[in-house]
Backbone bond lengths (Angstrom), bond angles and torsions (degrees), N, CA, C in turn:
res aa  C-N    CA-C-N  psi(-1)  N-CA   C-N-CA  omega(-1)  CA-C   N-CA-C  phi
1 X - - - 1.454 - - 1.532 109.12 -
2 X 1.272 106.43 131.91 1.654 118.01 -174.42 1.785 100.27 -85.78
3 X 0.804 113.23 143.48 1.573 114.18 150.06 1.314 117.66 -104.01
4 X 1.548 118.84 163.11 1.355 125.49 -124.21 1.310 77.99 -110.50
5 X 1.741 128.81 160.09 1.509 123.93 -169.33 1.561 105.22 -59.30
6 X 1.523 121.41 175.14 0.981 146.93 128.15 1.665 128.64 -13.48
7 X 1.154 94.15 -49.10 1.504 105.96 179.22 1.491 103.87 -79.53
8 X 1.057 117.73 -57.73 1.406 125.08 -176.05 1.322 112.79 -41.14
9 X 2.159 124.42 -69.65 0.894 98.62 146.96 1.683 169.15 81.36
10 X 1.964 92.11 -143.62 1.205 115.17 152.62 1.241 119.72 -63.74
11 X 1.547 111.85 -43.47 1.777 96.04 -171.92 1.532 92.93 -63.97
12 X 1.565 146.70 -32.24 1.128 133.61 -173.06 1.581 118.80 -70.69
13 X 1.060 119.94 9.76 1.405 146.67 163.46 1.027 129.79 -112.69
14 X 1.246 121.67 -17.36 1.706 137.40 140.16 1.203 109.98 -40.54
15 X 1.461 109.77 -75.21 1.537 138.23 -160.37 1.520 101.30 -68.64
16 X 1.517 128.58 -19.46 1.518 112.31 -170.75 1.414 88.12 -95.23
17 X 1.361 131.81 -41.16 1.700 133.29 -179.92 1.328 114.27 -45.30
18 X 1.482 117.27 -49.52 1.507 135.75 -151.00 1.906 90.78 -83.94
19 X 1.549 118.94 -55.72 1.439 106.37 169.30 1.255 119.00 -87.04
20 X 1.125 145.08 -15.76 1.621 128.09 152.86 1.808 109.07 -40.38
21 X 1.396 116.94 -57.16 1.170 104.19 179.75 1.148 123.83 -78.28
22 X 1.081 130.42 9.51 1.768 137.31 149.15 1.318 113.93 -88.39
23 X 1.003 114.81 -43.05 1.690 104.56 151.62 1.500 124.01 -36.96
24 X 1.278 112.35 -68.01 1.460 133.29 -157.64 2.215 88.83 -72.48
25 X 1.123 130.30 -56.26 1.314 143.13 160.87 1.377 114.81 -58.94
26 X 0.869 138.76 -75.65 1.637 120.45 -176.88 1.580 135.78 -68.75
27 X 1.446 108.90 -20.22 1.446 143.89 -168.13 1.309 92.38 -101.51
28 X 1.147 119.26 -107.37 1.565 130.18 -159.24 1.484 99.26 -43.67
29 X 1.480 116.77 -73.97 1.147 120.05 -137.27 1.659 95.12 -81.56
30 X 1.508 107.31 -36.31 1.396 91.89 -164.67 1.911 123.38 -100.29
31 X 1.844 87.48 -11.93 1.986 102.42 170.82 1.225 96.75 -65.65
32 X 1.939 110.41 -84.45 0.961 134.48 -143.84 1.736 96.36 -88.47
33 X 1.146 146.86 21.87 1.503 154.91 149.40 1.755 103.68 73.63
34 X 1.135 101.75 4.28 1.709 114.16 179.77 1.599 111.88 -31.70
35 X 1.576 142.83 94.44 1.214 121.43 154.41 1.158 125.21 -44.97
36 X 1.299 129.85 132.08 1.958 100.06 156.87 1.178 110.15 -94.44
37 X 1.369 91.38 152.04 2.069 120.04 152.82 1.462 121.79 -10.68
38 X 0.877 108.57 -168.66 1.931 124.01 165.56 1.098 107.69 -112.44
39 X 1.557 120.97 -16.31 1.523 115.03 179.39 1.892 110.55 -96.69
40 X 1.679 103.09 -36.43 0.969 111.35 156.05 1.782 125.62 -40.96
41 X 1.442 88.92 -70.80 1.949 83.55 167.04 1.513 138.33 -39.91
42 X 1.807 91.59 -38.30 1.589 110.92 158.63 1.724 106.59 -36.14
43 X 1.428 78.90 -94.88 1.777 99.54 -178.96 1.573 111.76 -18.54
44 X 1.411 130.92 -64.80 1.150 118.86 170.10 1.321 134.49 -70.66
45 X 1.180 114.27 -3.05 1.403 119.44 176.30 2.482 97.85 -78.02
46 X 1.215 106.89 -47.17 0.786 119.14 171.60 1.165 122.42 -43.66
47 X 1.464 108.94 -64.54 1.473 100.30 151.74 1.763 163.78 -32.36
48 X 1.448 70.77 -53.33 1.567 77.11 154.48 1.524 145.75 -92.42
49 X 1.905 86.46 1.32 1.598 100.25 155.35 1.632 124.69 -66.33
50 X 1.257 96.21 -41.97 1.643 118.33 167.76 1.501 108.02 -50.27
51 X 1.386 113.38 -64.28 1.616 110.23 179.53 1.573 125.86 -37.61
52 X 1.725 87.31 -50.92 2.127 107.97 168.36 1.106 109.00 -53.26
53 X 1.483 123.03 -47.41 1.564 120.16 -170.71 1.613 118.81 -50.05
54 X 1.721 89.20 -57.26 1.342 122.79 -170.69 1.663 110.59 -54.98
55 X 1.680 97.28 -46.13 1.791 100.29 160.14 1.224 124.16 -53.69
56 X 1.410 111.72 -48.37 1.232 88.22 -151.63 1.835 109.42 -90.94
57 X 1.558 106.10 -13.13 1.489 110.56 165.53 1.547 105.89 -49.28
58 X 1.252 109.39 -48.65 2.217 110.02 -176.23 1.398 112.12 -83.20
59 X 1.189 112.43 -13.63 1.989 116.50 149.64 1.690 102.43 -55.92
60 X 0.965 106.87 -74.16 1.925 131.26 -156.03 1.152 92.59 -34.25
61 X 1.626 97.56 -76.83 1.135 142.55 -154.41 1.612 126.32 39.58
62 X 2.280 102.46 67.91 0.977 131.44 -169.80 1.923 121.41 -43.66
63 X 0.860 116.81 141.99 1.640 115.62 157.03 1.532 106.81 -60.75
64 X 1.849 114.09 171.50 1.334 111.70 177.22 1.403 115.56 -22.72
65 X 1.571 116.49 -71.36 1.996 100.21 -137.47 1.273 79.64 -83.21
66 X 1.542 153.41 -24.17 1.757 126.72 -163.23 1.652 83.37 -72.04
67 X 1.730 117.49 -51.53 1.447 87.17 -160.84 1.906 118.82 -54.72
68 X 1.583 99.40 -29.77 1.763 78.97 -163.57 1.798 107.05 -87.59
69 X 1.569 107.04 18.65 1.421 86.84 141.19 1.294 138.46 -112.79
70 X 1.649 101.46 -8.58 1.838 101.61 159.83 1.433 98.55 -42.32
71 X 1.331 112.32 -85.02 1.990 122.67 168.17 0.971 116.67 1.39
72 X 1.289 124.04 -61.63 1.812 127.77 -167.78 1.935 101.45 -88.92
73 X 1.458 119.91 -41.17 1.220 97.97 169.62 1.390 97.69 -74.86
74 X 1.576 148.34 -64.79 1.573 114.64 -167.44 1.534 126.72 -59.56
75 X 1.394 129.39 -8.27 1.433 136.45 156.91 1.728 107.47 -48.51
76 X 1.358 130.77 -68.09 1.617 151.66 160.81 1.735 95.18 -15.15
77 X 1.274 100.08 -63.53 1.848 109.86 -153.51 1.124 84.64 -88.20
78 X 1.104 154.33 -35.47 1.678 136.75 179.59 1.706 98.19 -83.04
79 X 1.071 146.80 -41.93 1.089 138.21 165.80 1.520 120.94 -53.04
80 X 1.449 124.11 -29.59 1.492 137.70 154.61 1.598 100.32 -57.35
81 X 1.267 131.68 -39.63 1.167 118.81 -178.15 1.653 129.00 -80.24
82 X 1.136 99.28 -12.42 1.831 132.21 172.23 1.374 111.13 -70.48
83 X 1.772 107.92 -51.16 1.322 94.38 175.63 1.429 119.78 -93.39
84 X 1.308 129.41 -23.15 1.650 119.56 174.43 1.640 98.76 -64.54
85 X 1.190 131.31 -25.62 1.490 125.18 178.50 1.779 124.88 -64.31
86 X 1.661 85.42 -43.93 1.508 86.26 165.37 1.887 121.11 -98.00
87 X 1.341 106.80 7.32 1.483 115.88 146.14 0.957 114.23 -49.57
88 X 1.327 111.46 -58.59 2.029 124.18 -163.53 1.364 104.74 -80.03
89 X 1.737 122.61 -28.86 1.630 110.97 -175.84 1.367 108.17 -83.61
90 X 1.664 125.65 -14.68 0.874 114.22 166.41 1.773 138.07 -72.20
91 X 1.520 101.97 -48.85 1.576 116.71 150.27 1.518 108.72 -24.01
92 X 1.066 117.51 -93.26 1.409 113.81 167.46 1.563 136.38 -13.57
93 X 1.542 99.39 -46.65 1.273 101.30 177.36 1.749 128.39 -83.66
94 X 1.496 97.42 -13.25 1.265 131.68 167.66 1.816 107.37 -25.29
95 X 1.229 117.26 125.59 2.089 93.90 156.19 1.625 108.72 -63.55
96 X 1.273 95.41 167.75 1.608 118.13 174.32 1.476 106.03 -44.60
97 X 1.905 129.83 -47.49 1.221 104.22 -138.17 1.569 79.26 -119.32
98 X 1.413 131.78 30.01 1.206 131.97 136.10 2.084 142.53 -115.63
99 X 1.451 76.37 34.29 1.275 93.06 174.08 1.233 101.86 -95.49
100 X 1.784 105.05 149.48 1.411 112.16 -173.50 1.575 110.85 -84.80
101 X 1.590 108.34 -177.92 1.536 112.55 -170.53 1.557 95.84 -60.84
102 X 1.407 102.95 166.30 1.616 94.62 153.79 1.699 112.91 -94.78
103 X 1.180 114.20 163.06 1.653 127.38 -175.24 1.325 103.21 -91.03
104 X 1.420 112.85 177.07 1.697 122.03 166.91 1.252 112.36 -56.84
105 X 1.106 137.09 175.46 1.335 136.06 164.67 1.514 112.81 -74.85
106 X 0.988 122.36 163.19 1.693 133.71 -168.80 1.133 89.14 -79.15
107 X 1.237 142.65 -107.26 1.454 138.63 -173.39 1.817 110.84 10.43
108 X 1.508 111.97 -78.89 0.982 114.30 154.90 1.699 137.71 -18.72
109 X 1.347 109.71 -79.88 0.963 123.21 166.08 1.910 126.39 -40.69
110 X 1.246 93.01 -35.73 1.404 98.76 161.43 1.339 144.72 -69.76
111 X 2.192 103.97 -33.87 0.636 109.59 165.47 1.773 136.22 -87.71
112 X 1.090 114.33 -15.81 1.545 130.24 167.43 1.603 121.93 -107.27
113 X 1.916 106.67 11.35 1.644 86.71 -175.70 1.387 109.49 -117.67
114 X 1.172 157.23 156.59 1.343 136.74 172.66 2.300 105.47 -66.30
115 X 1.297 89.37 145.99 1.568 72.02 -167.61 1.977 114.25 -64.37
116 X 0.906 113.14 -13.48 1.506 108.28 -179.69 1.609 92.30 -62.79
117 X 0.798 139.48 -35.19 1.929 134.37 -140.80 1.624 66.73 -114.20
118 X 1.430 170.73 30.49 1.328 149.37 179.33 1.832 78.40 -122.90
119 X 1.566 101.83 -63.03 1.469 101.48 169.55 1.684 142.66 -19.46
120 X 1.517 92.51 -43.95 1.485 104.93 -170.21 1.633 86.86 -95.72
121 X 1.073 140.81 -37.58 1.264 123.70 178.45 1.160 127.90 -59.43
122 X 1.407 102.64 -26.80 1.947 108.14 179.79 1.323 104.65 -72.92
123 X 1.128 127.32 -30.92 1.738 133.47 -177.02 1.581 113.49 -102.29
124 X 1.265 102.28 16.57 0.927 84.75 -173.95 2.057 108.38 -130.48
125 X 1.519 97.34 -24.71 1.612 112.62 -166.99 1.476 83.17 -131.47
126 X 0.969 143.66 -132.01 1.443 159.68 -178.74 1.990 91.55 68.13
127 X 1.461 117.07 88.17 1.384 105.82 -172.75 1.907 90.95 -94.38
128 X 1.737 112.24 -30.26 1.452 115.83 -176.60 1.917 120.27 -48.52
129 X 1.623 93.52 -6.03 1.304 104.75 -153.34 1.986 79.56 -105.34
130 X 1.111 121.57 8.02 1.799 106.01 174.46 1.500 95.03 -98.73
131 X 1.583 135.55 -10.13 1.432 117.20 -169.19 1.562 100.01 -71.96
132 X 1.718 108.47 158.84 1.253 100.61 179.43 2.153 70.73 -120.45
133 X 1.485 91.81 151.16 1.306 118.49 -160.60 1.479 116.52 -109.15
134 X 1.667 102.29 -43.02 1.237 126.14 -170.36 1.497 123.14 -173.00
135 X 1.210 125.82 122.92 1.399 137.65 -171.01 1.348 118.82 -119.24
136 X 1.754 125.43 145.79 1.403 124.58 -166.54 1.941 87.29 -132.90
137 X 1.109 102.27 95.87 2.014 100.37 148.65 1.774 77.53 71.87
138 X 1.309 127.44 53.94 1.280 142.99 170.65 1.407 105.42 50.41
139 X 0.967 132.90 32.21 1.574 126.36 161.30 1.575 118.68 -105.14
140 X 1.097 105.67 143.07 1.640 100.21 -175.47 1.758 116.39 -86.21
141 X 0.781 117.79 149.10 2.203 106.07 161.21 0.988 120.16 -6.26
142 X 1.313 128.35 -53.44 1.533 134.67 -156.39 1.509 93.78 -116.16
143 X 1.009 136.94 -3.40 1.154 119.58 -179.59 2.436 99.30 -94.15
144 X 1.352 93.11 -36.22 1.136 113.03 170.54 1.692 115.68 -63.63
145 X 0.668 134.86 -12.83 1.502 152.53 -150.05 1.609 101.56 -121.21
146 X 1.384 132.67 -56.93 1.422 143.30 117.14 1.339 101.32 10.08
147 X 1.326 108.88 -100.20 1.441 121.04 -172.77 1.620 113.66 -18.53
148 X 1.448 87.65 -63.51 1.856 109.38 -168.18 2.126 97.15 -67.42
149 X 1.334 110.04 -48.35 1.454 95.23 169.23 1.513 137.50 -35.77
150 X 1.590 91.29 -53.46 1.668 115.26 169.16 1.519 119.20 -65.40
151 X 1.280 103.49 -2.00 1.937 109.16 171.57 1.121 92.08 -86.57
152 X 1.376 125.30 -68.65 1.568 146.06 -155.76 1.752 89.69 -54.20
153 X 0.961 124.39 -46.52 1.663 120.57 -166.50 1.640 97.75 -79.64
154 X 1.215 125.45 -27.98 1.619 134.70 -168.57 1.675 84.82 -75.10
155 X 1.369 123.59 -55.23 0.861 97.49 -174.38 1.508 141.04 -85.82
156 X 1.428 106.28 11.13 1.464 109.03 177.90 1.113 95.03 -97.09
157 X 1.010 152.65 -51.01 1.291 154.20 -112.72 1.592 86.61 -109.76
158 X 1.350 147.78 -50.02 1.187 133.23 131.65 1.296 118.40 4.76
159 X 1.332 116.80 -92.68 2.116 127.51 172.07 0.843 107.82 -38.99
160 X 1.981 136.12 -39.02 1.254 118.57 -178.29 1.563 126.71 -90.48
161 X 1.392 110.60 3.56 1.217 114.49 177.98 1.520 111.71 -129.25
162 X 1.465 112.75 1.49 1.613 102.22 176.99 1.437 107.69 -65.45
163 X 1.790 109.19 -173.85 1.160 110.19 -136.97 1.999 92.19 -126.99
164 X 1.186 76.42 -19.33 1.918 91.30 -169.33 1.428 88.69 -78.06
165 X 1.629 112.17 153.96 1.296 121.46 152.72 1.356 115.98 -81.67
């Protein structure tokens, strides 16, 4: 069995970035009026690091070692997206009277905190981030988001270990 180029791929890592965030933007936020979280904001910010990555590897479009370090840095950033995801599925799963405070709002926090201290707050307080809001075929946001991480990592991890030049 051949695998499908390099380019291909990335554009398939294009294409999962580019509709996750039309999902997450037209659906959530803009059908169903869904704010997101601070972890949520995470998550998509993440994402669309992934999308850049994913571009600009199918811009390049490196020989072996550039590709397996697009790969290994987009492996990192999809693995960053694994764990703020199961940050948030855990919160959630939390009981009521051990959920943490909630924090300032992100906006906020961005604008008056140095970002390391914005950091420790998202992991650390974010209690707004245990509501579950909305669910598809019993999965919550973040559990869904997961899912889509674990593509994004399926697919690097692919580039970084195929076999073809």
């Amino acid at each position: 069995m051949t695998l499908p180029s390099s380019r291909i791929i990335n554009g398939l890592g294009i294409v999962g970035a580019v509709s996750s965030m039309l999902f997450a933007l037209l659906f959530l936020q803009g059908h169903l009026g869904l704010e997101p979280c601070p972890l949520c904001v995470v998550d998509r910010a993440i994402i669309i690091t992934l999308g850049c990555l994913f571009l600009a590897a199918a811009l390049h479009n490196p020989q072996k070692v550039g590709r397996r370090i697009y790969a290994a840095i987009t492996s990192v950033v999809a693995l960053t997206g694994v764990a703020v995801c199961w940050r948030h599925i855990w919160l959630q799963n939390l009981p009521e009277d051990l959920v943490p405070s909630c924090g300032p709002g992100l906006d906020y926090m961005l604008d008056t905190l140095p970002i390391a201290e914005t950091v420790e707050i998202l992991f650390t307080a974010t209690g707004e981030c245990a509501d579950i809001q909305w669910n598809l075929m019993g999965l919550t946001i973040p559990e869904q988001t997961l899912i889509v991480f674990n593509g994004f990592l399926f697919l690097a991890l692919v580039q970084l270990f195929r076999k073809t030049p």
